[in-house]
C-alpha positions in Angstrom: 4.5 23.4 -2.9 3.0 19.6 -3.6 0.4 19.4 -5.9 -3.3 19.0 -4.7 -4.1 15.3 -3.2 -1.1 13.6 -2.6 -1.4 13.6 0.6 -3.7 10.8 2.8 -4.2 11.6 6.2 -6.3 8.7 7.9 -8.1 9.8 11.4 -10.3 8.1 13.6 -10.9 7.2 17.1 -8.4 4.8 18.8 -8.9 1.0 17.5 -11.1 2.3 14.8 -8.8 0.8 12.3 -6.5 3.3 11.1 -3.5 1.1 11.2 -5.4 -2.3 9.7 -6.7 0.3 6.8 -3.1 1.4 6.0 -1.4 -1.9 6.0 -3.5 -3.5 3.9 -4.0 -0.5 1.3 -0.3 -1.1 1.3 -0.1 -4.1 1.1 -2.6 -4.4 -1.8 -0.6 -1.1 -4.0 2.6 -3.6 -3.5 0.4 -6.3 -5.0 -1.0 -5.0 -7.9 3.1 -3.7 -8.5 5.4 -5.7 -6.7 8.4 -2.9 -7.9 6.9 -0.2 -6.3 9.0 1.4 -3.7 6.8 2.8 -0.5 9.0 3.5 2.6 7.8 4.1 6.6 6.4 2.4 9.5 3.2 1.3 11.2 2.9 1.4 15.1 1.2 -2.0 16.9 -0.2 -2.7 20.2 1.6 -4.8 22.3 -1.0 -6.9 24.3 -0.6 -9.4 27.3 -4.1 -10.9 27.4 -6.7 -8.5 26.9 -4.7 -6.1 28.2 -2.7 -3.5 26.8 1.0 -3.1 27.8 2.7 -0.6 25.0 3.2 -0.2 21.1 5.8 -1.3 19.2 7.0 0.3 15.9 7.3 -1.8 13.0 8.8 -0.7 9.6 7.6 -2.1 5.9 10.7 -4.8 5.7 9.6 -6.4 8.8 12.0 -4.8 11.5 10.4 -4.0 14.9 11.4 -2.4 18.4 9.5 -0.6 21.1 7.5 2.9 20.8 6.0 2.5 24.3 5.3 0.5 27.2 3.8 0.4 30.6 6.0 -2.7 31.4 9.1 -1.0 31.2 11.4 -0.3 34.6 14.7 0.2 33.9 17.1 3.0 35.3 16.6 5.0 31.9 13.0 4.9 31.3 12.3 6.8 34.3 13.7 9.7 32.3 11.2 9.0 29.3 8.4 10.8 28.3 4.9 9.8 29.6 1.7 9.4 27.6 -0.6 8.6 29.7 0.6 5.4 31.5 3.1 4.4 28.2 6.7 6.0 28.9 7.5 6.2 25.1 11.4 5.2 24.2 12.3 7.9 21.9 15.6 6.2 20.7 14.1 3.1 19.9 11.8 4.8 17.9 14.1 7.1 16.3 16.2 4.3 15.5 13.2 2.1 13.2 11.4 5.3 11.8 13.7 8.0 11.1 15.6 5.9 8.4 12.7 4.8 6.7 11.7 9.1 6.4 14.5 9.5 4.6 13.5 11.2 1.1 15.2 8.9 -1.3 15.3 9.5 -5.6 13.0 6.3 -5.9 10.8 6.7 -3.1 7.2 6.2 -5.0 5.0 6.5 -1.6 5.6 7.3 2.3 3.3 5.6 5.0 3.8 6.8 8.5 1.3 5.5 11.0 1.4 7.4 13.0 1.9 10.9 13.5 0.9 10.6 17.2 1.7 12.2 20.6 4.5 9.6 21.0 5.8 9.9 17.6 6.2 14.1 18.1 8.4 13.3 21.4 11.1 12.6 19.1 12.3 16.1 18.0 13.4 15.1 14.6 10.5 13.4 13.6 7.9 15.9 12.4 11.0 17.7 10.8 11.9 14.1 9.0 7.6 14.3 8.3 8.1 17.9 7.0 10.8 16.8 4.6 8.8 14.1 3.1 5.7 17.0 2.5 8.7 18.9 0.7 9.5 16.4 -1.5 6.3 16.0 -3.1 6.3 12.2 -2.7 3.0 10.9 -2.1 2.0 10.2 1.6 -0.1 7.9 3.1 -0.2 8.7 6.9 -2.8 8.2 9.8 -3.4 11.0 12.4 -5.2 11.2 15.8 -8.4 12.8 16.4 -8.3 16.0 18.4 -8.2 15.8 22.3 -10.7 18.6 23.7 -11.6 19.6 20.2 -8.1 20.7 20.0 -5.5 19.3 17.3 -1.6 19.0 18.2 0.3 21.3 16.3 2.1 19.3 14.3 -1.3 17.6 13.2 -2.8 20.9 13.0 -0.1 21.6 10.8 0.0 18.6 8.8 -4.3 18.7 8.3 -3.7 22.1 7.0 -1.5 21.5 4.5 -3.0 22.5 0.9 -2.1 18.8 -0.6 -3.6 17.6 2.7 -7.0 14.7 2.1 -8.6 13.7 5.3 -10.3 10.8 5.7 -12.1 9.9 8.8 -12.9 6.3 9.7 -15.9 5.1 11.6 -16.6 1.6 11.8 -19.1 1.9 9.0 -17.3 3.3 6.5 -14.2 1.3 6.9 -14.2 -0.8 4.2 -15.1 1.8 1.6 -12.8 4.2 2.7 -9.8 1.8 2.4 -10.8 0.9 -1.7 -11.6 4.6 -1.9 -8.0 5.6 -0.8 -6.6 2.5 -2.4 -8.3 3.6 -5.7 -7.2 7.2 -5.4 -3.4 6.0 -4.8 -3.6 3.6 -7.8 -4.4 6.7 -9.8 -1.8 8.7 -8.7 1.0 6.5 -8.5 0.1 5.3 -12.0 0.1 9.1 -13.0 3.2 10.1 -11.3 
């Protein structure tokens, strides 16, 4: 079983900031230690004007491909799953993220943003997720708030877990949540 606090799970309602806080708490660990080895993915929205059209999945070297989209029409996609008006492409997906969930010797940190509806189409990702919580690695991950008062079960799951640190966001505590987290990460990873 991990130890106590090594695990940051970032909730919020959606475009609260949840993804902006985790890239740039990563972003400032890699910083202040260029060597340090963190691992994972983010999720983006894809826009066309002010409107929404999907999510993209984006991994920490820079390599992208589609989560979901409302603009998609080909012959497959009309199998896909639906979220809402997104059909989610659960092999793209798979394809970016699952690699990067891969518990590796060196690993010093895991960020997985997110571990969403979409993301739990994919049935090997919460297992990949569940492997990483084994491994006693610290996490960094962000989480949806629950729909109905009611969490998924895989978030239920993942909220509940002893090592588990929630952090809700609200657009006035942004800021101090990210140095808080950041802070807390420094500590550890300097520790570990």
């Amino acid at each position: 079983m991990a130890a106590a606090g090594k695990y940051f799970l970032v909730t919020g309602s959606p475009g609260v900031g949840k993804t902006t806080l985790i890239i740039r708490v990563q972003e400032a660990l890699k910083q202040l230690n260029p060597s340090l080895k963190i691992q994972g993915f983010y999720t983006r929205e894809i826009r066309e004007g002010a409107e929404r059209v999907g999510f993209e999945v984006v991994t920490l070297d820079g390599r992208r491909g589609p989560l979901a989209s409302t603009k998609i029409t080909s012959r497959e996609s009309h199998r896909w799953p639906n979220v809402g008006r997104y059909k989610v492409d659960v092999t793209s997906f798979e394809s970016l993220a699952l690699p990067e969930l891969e518990v590796k010797e060196d690993t010093d940190l895991f960020v997985i943003d997110e571990v969403g509806k979409m993301e739990l189409f994919s049935s090997s990702f919460f297992p990949a997720v569940l492997r990483v919580l084994e491994s006693n690695i610290p996490l960094l991950a962000s989480v949806p708030v629950p729909k109905f008062g009611r969490d998924i079960p895989g978030v239920a799951r993942l909220k509940n877990h002893p090592g588990a640190t929630i952090y809700t966001l609200n657009t006035s505590n942004r800021d101090a949540m990210k140095e808080q987290i950041y802070s807390n990460l420094v500590g550890l990873l300097q520790n570990g």
